[in-house]
DRENSE-411441 format. One record per residue (C-alpha): residue in three letters; x negated, y negated, z; residue number from 0. Coordinates in nm, 2 decimals. Layout:
! residues N
+------+--------+--------+--------+-----+
| code |     xx |     yy |     zz | pos |
+------+--------+--------+--------+-----+
|  ALA |      X |      Y |      Z | NUM |
...
+------+--------+--------+--------+-----+
This chain:
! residues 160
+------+--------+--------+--------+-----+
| code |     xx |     yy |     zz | pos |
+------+--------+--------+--------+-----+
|  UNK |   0.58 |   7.60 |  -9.66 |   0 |
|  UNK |   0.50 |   7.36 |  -9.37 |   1 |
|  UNK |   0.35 |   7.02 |  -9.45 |   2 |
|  UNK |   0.00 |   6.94 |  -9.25 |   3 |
|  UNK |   0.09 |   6.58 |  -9.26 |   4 |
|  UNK |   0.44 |   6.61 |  -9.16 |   5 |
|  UNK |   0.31 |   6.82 |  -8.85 |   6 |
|  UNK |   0.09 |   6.53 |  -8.79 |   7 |
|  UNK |   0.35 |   6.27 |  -8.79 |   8 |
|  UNK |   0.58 |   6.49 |  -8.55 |   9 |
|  UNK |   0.24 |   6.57 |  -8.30 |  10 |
|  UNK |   0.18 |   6.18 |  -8.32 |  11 |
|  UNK |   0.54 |   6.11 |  -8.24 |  12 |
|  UNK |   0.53 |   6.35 |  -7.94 |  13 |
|  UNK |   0.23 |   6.24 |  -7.84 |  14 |
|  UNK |   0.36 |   5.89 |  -7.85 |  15 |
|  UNK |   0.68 |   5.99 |  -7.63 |  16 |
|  UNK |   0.49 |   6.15 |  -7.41 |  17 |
|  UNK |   0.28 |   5.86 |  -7.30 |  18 |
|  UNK |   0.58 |   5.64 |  -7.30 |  19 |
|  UNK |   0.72 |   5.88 |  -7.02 |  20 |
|  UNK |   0.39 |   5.92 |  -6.83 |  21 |
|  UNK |   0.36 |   5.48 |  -6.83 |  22 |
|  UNK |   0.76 |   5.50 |  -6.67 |  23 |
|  UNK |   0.65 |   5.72 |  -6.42 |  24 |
|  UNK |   0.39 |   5.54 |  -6.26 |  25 |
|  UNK |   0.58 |   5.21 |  -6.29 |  26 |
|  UNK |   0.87 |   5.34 |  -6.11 |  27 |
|  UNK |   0.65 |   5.48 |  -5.86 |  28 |
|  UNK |   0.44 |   5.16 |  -5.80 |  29 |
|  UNK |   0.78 |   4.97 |  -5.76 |  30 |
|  UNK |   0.95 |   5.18 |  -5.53 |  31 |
|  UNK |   0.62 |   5.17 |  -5.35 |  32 |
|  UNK |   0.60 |   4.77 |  -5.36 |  33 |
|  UNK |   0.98 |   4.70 |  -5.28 |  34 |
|  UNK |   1.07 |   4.46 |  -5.00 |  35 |
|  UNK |   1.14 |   4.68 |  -4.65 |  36 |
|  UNK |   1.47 |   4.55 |  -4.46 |  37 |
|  UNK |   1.64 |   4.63 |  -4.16 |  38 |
|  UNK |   1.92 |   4.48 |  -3.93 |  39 |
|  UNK |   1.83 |   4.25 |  -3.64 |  40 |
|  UNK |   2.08 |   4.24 |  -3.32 |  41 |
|  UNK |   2.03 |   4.00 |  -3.03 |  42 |
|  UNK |   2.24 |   4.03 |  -2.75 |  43 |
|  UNK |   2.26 |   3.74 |  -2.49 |  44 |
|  UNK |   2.33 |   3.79 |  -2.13 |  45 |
|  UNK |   2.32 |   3.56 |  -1.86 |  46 |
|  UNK |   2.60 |   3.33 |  -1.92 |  47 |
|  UNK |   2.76 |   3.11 |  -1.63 |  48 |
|  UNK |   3.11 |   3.20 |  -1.81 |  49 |
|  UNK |   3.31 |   3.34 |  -2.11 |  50 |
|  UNK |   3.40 |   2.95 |  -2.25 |  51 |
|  UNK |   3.33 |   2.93 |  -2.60 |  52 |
|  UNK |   3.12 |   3.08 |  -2.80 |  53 |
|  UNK |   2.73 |   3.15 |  -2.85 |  54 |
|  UNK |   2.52 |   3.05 |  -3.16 |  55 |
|  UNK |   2.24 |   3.27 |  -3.31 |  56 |
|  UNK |   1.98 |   3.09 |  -3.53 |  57 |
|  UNK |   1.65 |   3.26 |  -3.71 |  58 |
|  UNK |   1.38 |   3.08 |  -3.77 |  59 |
|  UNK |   1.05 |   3.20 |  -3.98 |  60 |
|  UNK |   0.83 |   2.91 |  -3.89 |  61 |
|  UNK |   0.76 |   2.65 |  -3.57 |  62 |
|  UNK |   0.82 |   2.37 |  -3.83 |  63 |
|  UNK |   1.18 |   2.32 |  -3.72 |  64 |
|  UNK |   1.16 |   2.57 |  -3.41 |  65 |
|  UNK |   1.42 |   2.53 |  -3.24 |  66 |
|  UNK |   1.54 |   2.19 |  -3.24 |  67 |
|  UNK |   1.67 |   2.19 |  -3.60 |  68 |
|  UNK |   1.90 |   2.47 |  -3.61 |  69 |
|  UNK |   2.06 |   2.37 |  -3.95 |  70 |
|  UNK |   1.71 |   2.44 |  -4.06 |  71 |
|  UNK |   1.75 |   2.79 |  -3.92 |  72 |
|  UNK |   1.69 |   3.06 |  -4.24 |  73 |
|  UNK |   1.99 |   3.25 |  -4.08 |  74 |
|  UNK |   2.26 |   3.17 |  -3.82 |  75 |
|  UNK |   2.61 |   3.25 |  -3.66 |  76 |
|  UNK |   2.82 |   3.23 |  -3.39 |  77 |
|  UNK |   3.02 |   3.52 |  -3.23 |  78 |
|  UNK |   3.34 |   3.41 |  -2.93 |  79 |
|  UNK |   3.26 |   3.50 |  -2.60 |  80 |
|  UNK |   3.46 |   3.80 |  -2.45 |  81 |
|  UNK |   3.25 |   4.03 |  -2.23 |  82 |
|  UNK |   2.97 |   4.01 |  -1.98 |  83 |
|  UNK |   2.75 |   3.97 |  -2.31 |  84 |
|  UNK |   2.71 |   3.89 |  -2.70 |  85 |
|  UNK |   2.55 |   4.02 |  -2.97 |  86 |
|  UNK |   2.48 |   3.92 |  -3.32 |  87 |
|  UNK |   2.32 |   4.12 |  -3.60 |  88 |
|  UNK |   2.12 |   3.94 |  -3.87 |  89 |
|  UNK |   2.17 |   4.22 |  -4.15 |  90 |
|  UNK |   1.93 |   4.33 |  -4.44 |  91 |
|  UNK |   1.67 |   4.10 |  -4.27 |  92 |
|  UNK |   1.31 |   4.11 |  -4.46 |  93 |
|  UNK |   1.04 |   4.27 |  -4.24 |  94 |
|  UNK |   0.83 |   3.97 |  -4.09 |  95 |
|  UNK |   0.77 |   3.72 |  -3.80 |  96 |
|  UNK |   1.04 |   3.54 |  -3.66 |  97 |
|  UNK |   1.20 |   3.33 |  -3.37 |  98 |
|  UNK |   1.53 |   3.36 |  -3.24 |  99 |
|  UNK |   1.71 |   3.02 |  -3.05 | 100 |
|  UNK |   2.02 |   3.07 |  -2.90 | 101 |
|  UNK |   2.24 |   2.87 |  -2.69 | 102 |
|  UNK |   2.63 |   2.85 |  -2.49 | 103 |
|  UNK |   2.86 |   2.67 |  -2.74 | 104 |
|  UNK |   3.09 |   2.61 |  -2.40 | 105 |
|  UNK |   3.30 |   2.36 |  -2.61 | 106 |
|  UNK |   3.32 |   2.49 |  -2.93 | 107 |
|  UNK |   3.16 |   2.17 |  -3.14 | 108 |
|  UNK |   2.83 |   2.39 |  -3.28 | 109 |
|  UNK |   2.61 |   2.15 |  -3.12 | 110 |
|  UNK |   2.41 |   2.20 |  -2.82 | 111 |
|  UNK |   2.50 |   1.93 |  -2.57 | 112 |
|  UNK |   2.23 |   1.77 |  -2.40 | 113 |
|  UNK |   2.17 |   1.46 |  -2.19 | 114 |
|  UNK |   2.05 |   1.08 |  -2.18 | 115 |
|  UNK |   1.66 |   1.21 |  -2.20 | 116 |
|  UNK |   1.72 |   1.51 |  -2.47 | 117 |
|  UNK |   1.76 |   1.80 |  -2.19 | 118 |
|  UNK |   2.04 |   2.08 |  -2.27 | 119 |
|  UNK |   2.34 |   2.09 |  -2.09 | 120 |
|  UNK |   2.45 |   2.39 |  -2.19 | 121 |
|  UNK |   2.24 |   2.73 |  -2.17 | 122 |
|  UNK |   1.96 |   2.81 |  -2.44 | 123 |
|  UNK |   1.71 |   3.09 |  -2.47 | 124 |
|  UNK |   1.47 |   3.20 |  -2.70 | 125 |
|  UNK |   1.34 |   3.57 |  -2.82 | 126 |
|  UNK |   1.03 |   3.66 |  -2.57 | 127 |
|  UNK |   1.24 |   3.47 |  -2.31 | 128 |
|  UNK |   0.98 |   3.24 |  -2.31 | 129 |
|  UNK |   1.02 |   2.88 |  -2.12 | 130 |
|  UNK |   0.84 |   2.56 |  -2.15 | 131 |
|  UNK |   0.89 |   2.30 |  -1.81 | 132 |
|  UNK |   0.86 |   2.01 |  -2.03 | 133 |
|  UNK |   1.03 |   2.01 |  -2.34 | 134 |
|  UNK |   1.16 |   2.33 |  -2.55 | 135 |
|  UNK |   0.94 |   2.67 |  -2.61 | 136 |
|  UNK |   0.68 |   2.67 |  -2.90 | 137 |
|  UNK |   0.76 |   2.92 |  -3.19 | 138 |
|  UNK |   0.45 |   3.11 |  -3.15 | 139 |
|  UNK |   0.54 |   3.17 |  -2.79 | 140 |
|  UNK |   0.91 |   3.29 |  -2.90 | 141 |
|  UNK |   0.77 |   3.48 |  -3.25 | 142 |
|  UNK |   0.79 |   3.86 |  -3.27 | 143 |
|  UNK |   0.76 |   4.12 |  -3.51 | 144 |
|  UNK |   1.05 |   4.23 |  -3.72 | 145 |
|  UNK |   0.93 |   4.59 |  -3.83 | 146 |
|  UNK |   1.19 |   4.90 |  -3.78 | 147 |
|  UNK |   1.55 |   4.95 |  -3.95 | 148 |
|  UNK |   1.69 |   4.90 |  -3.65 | 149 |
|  UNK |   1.55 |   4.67 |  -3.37 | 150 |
|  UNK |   1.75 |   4.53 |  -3.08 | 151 |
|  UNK |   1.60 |   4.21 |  -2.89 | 152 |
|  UNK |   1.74 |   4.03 |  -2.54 | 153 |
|  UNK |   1.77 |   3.68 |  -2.45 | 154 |
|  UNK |   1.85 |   3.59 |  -2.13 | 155 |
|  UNK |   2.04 |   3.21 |  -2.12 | 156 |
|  UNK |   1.86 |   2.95 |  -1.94 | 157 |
|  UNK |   2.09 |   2.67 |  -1.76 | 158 |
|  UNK |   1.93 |   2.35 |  -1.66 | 159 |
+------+--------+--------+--------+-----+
């Protein structure tokens, strides 16, 4: 003979476990939904007076520091000269607006060379391959969007 209230207690408990999957569901769902998109980033620089040295990449996501404070930089590297051109990839990058500030390393110290008055003496460039005549290119001349797996951008090296 069956029990009515221990039928109850097993209709609640399914009841119960069914809810608790339904709830797990929808979280997942919302998460995967809500989850960070990333992609790779490469720049490749061309223009260079020669294959001395080496060519520095920095990322910026902000004209706070743009570009003149490249330890500020939320990503960086530098990749040895060996061809015509150089590339760089910023992996698993976040989706979003950002700069990029290169420049010709020709002697290797990770510092861009300049002058008595603060101008470069070695080449720079900046994403958009923007230019400034008096003093170096504003970030929200140089931003772009960062918004596909895989996205390539140019810089062409400036020499002064």
């Amino acid at each position: 003979m069956i029990n009515i209230k221990d039928q109850n207690i097993h209709n609640n408990d399914f009841l119960k476990y069914l809810f608790i999957g339904f709830i797990l569901t929808i979280s997942l769902s919302v998460v995967s939904q809500t989850q960070i998109k990333k992609g790779n980033l490469t720049v490749i620089v061309k223009n260079m007076w020669n294959k001395t040295g080496q060519v520095g990449f920095f990322l910026f996501n902000s004209g706070d520091v743009f570009p003149n404070k490249t330890e500020k930089a939320i990503l960086s590297g530098f990749v040895k000269i060996a061809g015509n051109s150089v590339e760089y990839t910023f992996t698993n990058l976040a989706f979003g607006t950002y700069a990029v500030y290169v420049f010709h390393d020709e002697d290797n110290n990770k510092k861009l060379n300049s002058n008595f008055i603060g101008m470069p003496k070695e080449g720079v460039g900046v994403s958009n391959n923007t230019k400034e005549h008096f003093g170096p290119p504003k970030y929200d001349d140089a931003k772009f969007n960062f918004n596909k797996s895989e996205q390539n951008i140019t810089i062409s090296l400036t020499y002064l």
